[in-house]
C-alpha positions as a Markdown table, in Angstrom:
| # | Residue | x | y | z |
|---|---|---|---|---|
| 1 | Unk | -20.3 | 1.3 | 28.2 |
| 2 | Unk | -17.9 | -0.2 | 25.6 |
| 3 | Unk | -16.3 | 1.8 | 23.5 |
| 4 | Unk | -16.1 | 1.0 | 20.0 |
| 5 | Unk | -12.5 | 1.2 | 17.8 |
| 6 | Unk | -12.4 | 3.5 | 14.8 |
| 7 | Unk | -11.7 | 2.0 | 11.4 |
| 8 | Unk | -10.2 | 2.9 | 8.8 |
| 9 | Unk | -11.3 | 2.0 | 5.1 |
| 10 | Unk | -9.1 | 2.2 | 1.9 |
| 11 | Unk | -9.2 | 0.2 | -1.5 |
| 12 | Unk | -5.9 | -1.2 | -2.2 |
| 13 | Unk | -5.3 | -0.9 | -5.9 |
| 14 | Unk | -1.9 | -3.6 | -5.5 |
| 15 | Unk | -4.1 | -6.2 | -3.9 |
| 16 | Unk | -7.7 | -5.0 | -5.6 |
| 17 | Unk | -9.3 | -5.0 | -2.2 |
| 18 | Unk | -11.0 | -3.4 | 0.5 |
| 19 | Unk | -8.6 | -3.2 | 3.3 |
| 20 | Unk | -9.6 | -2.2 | 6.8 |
| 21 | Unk | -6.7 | -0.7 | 9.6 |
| 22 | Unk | -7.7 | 0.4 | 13.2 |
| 23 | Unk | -6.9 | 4.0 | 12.9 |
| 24 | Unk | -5.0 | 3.7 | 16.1 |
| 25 | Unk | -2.2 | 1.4 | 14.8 |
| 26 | Unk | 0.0 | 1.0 | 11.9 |
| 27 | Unk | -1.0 | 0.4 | 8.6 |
| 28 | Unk | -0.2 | -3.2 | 8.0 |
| 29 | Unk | -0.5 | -3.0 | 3.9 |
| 30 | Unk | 2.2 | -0.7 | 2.3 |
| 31 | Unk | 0.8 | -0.9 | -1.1 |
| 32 | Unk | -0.8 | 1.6 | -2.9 |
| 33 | Unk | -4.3 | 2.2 | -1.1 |
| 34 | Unk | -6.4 | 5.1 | -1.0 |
| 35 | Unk | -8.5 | 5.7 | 2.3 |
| 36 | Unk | -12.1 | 6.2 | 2.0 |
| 37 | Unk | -14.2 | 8.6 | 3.6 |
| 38 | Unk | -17.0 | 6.1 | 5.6 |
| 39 | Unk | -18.0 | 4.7 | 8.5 |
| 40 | Unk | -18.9 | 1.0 | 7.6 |
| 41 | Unk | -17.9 | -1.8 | 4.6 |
| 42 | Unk | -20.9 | -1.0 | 2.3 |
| 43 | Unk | -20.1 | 3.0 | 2.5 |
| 44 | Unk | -17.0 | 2.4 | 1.7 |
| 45 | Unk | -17.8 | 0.2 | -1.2 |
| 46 | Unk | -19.9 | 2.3 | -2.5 |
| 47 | Unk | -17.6 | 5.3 | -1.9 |
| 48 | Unk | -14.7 | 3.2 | -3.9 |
| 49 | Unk | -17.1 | 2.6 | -6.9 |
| 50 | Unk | -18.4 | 6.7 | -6.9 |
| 51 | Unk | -14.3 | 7.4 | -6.4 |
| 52 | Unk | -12.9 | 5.0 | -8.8 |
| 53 | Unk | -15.9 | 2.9 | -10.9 |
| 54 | Unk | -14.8 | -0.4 | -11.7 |
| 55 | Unk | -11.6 | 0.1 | -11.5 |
| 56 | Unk | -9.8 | -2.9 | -9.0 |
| 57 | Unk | -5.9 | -2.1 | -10.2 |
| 58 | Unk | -4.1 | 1.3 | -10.4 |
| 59 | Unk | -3.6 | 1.1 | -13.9 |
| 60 | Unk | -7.3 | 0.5 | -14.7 |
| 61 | Unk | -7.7 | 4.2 | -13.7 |
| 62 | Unk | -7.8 | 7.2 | -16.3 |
| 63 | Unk | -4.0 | 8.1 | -16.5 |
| 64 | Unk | -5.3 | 11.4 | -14.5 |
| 65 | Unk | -6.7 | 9.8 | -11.7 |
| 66 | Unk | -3.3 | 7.6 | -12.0 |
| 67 | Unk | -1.4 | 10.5 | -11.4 |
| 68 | Unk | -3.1 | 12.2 | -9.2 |
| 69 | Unk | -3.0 | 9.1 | -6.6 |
| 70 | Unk | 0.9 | 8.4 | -7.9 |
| 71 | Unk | 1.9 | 9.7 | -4.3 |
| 72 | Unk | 0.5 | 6.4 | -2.5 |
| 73 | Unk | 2.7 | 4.1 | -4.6 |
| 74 | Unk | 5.7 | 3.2 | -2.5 |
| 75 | Unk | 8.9 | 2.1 | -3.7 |
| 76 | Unk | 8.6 | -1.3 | -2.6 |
| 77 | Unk | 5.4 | -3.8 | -2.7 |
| 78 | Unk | 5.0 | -5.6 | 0.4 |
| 79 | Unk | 2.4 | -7.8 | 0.6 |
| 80 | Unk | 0.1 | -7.9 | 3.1 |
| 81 | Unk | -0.1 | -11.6 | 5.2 |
């Protein structure tokens, strides 16, 4: 029976995208993403717009909702390839 790898979804609001890591390896963007809570692509697009509304960029966020994700922001942007 083959087994199927888990997936992570986040929204990266450096790169204003929907990123997707294998949970079992390193996370290749070290931008500022927030992981989303679903199993497929559409879930977590439509997760990222109930979470966050139109919002593509961190600072397109309420300054509170800015804040509150300020711990993802690394010190350093390194884009992903």
């Amino acid at each position: 029976m083959p087994t199927t790898e888990r997936l992570t979804y986040a929204w990266c609001f450096d790169h204003a995208a929907l990123h997707v890591f294998p949970q079992a390896s390193t996370h290749w963007c070290t931008a500022a993403w927030s992981a989303l809570d679903s199993t497929d692509r559409n879930k977590a697009l439509n997760e990222k717009q109930n979470r966050f509304g139109a919002a593509r960029f961190l600072d397109e966020l309420p300054r509170e909702q800015q804040l509150a994700l300020r711990h993802i922001k690394p010190d350093k942007h390194h884009p992903h390839e």
